[in-house]
C-alpha positions as a printed Julia matrix, in Angstrom:
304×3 Matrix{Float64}:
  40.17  -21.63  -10.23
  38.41  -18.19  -11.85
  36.67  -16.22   -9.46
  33.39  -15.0    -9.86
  31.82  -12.19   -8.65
  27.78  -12.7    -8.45
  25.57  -10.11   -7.53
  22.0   -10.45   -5.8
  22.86  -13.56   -4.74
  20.86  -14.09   -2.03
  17.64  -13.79   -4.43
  16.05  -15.78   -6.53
  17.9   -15.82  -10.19
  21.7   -14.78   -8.28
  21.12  -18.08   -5.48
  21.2   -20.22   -8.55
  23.89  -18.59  -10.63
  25.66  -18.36   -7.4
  24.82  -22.38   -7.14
  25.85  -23.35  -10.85
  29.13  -21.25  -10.56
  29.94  -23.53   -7.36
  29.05  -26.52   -9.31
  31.42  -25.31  -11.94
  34.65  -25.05   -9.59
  34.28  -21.43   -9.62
  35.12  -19.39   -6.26
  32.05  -17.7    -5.56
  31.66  -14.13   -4.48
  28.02  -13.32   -3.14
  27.82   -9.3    -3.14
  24.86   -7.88   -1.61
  23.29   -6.83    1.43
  22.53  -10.86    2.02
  24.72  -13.83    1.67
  24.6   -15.63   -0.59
  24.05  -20.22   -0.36
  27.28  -20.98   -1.41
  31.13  -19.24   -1.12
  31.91  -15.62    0.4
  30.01  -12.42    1.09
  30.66   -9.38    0.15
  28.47   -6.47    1.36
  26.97   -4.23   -1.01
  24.04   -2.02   -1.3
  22.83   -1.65   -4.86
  21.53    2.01   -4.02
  24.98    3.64   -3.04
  28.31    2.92   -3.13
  30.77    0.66   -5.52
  31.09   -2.89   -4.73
  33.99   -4.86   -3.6
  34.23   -7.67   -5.83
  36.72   -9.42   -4.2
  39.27   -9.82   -6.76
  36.55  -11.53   -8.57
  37.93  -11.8   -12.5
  34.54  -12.51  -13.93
  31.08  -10.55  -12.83
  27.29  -11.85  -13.29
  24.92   -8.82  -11.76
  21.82  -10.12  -10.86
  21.05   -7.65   -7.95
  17.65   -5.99   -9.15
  14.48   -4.25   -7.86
  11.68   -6.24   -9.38
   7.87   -5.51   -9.39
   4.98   -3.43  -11.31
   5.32    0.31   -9.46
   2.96    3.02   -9.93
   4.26    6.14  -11.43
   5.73    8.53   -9.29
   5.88    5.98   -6.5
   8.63    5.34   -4.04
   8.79    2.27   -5.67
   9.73    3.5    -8.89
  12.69    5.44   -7.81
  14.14    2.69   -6.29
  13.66    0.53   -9.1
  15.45    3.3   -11.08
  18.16    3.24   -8.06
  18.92   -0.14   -7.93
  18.81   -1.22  -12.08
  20.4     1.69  -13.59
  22.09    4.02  -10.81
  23.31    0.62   -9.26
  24.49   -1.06  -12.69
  26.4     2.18  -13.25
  28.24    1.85   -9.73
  28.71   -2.41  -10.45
  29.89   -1.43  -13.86
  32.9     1.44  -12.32
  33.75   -1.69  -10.14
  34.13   -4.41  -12.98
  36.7    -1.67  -14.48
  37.31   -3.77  -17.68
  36.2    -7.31  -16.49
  33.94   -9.46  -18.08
  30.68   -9.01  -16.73
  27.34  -10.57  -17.64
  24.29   -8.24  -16.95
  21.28  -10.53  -16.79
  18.35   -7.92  -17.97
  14.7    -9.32  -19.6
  12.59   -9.71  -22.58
  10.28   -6.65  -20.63
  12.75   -4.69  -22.54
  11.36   -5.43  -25.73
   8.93   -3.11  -27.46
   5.4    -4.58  -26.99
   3.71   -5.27  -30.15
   2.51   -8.54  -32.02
   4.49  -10.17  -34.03
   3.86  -13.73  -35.53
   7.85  -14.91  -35.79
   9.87  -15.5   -32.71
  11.31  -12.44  -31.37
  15.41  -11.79  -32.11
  17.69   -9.46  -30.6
  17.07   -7.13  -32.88
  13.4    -6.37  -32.14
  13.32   -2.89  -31.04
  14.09   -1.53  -27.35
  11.68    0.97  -26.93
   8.01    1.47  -25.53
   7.93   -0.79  -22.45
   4.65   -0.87  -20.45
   6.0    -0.26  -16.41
   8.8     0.98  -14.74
  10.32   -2.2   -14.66
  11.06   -2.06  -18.06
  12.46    0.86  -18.67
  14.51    0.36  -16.18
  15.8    -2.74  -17.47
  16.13   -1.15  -20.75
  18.21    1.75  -19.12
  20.7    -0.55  -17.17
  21.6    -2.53  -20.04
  22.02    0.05  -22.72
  24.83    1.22  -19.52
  25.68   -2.81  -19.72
  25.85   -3.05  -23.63
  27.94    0.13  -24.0
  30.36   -1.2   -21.84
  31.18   -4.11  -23.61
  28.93   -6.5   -21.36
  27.05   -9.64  -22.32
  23.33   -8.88  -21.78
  20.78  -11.57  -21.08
  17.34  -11.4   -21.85
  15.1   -14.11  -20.26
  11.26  -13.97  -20.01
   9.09  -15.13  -17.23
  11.96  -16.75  -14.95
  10.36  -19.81  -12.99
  11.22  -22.52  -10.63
  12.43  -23.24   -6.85
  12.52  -20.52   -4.81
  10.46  -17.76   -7.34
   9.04  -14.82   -5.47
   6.98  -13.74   -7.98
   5.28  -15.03  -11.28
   3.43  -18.18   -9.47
   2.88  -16.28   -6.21
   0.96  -13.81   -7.71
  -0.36  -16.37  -10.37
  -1.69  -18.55   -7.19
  -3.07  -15.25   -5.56
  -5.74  -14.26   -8.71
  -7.63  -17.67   -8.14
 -10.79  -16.84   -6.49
 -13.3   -19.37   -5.91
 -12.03  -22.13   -7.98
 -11.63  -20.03  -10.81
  -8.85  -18.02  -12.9
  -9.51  -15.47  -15.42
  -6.87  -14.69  -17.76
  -6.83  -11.96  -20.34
  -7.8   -12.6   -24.31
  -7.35  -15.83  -26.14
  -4.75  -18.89  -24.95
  -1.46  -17.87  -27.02
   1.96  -19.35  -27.36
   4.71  -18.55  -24.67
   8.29  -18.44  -24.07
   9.23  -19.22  -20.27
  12.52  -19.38  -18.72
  13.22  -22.11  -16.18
  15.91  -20.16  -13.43
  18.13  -23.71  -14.27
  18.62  -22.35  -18.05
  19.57  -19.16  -16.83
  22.06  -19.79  -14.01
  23.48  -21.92  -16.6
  23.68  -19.39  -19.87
  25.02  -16.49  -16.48
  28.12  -19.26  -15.8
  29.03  -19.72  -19.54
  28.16  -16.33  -21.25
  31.04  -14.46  -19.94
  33.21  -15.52  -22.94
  30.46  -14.92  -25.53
  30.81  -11.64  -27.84
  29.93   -8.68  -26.22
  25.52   -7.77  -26.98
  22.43   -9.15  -26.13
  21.2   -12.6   -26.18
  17.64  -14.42  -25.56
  17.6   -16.99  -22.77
  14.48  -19.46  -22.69
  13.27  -22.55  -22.41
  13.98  -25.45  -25.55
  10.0   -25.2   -26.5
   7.51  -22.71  -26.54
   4.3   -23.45  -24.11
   0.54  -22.67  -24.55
  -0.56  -20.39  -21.76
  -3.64  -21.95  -20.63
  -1.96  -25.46  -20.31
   1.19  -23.51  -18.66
  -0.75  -21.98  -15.88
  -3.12  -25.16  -15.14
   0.24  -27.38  -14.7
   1.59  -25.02  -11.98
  -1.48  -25.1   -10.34
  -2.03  -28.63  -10.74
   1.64  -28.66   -9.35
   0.95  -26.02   -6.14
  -2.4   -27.89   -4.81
  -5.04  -25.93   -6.63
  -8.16  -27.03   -8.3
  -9.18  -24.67  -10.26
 -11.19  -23.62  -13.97
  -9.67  -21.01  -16.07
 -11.79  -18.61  -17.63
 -10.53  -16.2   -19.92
 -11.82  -12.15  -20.13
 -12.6   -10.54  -23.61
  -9.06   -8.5   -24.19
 -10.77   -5.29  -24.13
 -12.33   -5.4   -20.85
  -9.25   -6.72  -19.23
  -7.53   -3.76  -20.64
 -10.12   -1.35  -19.4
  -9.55   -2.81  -15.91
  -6.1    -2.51  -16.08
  -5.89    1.61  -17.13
  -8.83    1.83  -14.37
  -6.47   -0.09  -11.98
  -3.59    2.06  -12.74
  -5.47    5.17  -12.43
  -6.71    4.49   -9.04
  -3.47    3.35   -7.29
  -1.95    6.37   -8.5
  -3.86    7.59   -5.23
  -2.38    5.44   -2.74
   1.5     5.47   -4.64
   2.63    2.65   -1.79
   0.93   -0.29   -2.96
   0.83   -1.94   -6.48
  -2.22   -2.04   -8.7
  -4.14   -5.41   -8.63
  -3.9    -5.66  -12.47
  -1.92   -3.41  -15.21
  -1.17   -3.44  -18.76
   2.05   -4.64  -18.21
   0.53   -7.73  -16.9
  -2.61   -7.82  -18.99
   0.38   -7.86  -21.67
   2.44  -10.72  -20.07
  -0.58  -13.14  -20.3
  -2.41  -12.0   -23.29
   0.54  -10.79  -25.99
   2.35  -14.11  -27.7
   5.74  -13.84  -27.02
   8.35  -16.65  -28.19
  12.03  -15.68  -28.18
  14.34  -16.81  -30.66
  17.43  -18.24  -29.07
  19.4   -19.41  -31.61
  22.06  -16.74  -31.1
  22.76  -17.76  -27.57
  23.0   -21.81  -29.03
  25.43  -20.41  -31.53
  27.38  -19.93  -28.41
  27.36  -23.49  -26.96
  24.18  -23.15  -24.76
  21.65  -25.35  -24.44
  18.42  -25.29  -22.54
  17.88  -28.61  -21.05
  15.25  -27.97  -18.88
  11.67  -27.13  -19.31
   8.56  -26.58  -17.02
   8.25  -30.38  -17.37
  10.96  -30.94  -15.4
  10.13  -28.45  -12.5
   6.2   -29.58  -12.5
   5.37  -32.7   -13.81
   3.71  -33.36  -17.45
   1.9   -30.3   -19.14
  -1.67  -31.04  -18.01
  -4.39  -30.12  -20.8
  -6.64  -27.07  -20.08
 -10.11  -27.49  -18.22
C-alpha cells in the first residue's frame, strides 16, 4: 500500500486529496496543524520547522495561505511564509520523493489572449500577493523536480472562498460584475483531488487542471446562486470604472493594512479577463476531468 503524505489537509483542496488518496488504498498522512478526515496526523506548522512525513513515499502539498492582502500587510508576509518559506521547508523533507505541489493559474501573467492558455504562457506580472507567491513556491517546486499543478477558480463542497465572497457582493437583489460576460475555466475540487492522487508519476513541470468545458461567467455565477438560495439580477459595471474602484480600493486599505480591500484588480481581473486553460498536457497523462459545475449545482441556468 504507498503511503502518501498530504499536506493542508484539513482545508479545503488537501480534505479532498486527502479523501481521493483514501479512496485509492493509499495510507494517508494528514500534516498540518489540523487533522485531517481520513488516516493519520502529523503536526506541522507551515511557518517553521520541517515536517514529519511519516515515512510517507509520495507527497501532495496543499498547505497554503490564501486571500487578496494589502501590500505591506501582516497578511502578506505570511502568505510569503507559508507558500514559499514553507514549500522550501516541505521540499528539505520530501528529500528526493515524489511530490506534487498543487500551485494556480494566478501564476500566469495577466493579459488577453484569445487561445486557451498552455503551460508555456509566461510566469510573470501577477496582480496580488497571492500570486507571486504562488509563482515563488513553485519555481522552488519545479526546480526540484516536482509536478506542479495549476488549477483556476477551485469550487465545490466545503469552499471557503470563491462563492462566499461571490454570495457576499449581492446587495439588494442585485450583482454587479466587472466588463462584458466572457468565457471561463473553473476547477471543480473533485478534478483536482483526482489529477493530486495520479500526478505523482507524471514528468516532472507544470500542468493545467480544469474542468472538461469552459463556462460563460454570467450563467456560472447565476447557477451558484440559483444553487445557494439567492434571487438575484446581475448587472455588469463598464470595465473602466470597476478598475478605478479597485486602485481606489487598494489605495485606501493600504491605511488600515489588517483587513482586505472590498474589491482589487486581482479580482476585477478574475471576473472580467477570459481565461480558458488548455489541459491537454495533463490528458496526455491519463487524466480526465469528469466533473463539471453541473454536477456540483444543478443545470447551468441562463442569465437574467
Amino acid at each position: 500500500m504507498t503511503v502518501v503524505a498530504v499536506t493542508g489537509a484539513s482545508g479545503f483542496c488537501g480534505s479532498h486529496v486527502a479523501v481521493a488518496a483514501a479512496a485509492h488504498k493509499m495510507a494517508v498522512r494528514c500534516v498540518g496543524r489540523r487533522p485531517g478526515p481520513v488516516g493519520r496526523h502529523l503536526p506541522w506548522d507551515a511557518t517553521r520547522g520541517v515536517p514529519d512525513l511519516g515515512g510517507a513515499e509520495v507527497v501532495v502539498h496543499c498547505a497554503a495561505a490564501v486571500g487578496d492582502p494589502v501590500p505591506g500587510s501582516p497578511a502578506e508576509r505570511l502568505m510569503h511564509a507559508v507558500n514559499v518559506e514553507g514549500t522550501a521547508r516541505l521540499l528539505e523533507a520530501a528529500a528526493g520523493r515524489p511530490v506534487v505541489w498543487v500551485s494556480s493559474a494566478s501564476v500566469y501573467e495577466p493579459r488577453a489572449t484569445r487561445s486557451p492558455i498552455t503551460e508555456d504562457h509566461p510566469v510573470r506580472g501577477q496582480l496580488n500577493a497571492y500570486g507571486r507567491s504562488k509563482a515563488a513556491g513553485e519555481a522552488l517546486a519545479l526546480a526540484a523536480g516536482a509536478v506542479v499543478l495549476r488549477p483556476r477558480a477551485v469550487y465545490g463542497d466545503g469552499d471557503p472562498h470563491l462563492v462566499p465572497r461571490l454570495l457576499a457582493r449581492v446587495r439588494r437583489g442585485l450583482l454587479l460584475l466587472p466588463g462584458d460576460d466572457v468565457p471561463l475555466s473553473l476547477t471543480a475540487v473533485e478534478n483536482l483531488a483526482e489529477a493530486c492522487v495520479v500526478a505523482a508519476g507524471w514528468p516532472p513541470g507544470a500542468y493545467n487542471i480544469a474542468d472538461p468545458v469552459a463556462y460563460r461567467r454570467d450563467e456560472a455565477v447565476a447557477t451558484v446562486l440559483r444553487a445557494h438560495g439567492v434571487r438575484a439580477r446581475i448587472g455588469r459595471v463598464p470595465l473602466p470604472l470597476a478598475h478605478a474602484a479597485a486602485l481606489a480600493g487598494e489605495t485606501l486599505s493600504r491605511v488600515r493594512r489588517h483587513a482586505e480591500p472590498p474589491l482589487t484588480r486581482y479580482a476585477v481581473d478574475q471576473l472580467a479577463r477570459s481565461v480558458v486553460l488548455d489541459v491537454q498536457k495533463a490528458q496526455q497523462q491519463g487524466w480526465t476531468a469528469r466533473r463539471t459545475l453541473d454536477d456540483t449545482y444543478g443545470p447551468v441556468a441562463e442569465p437574467r
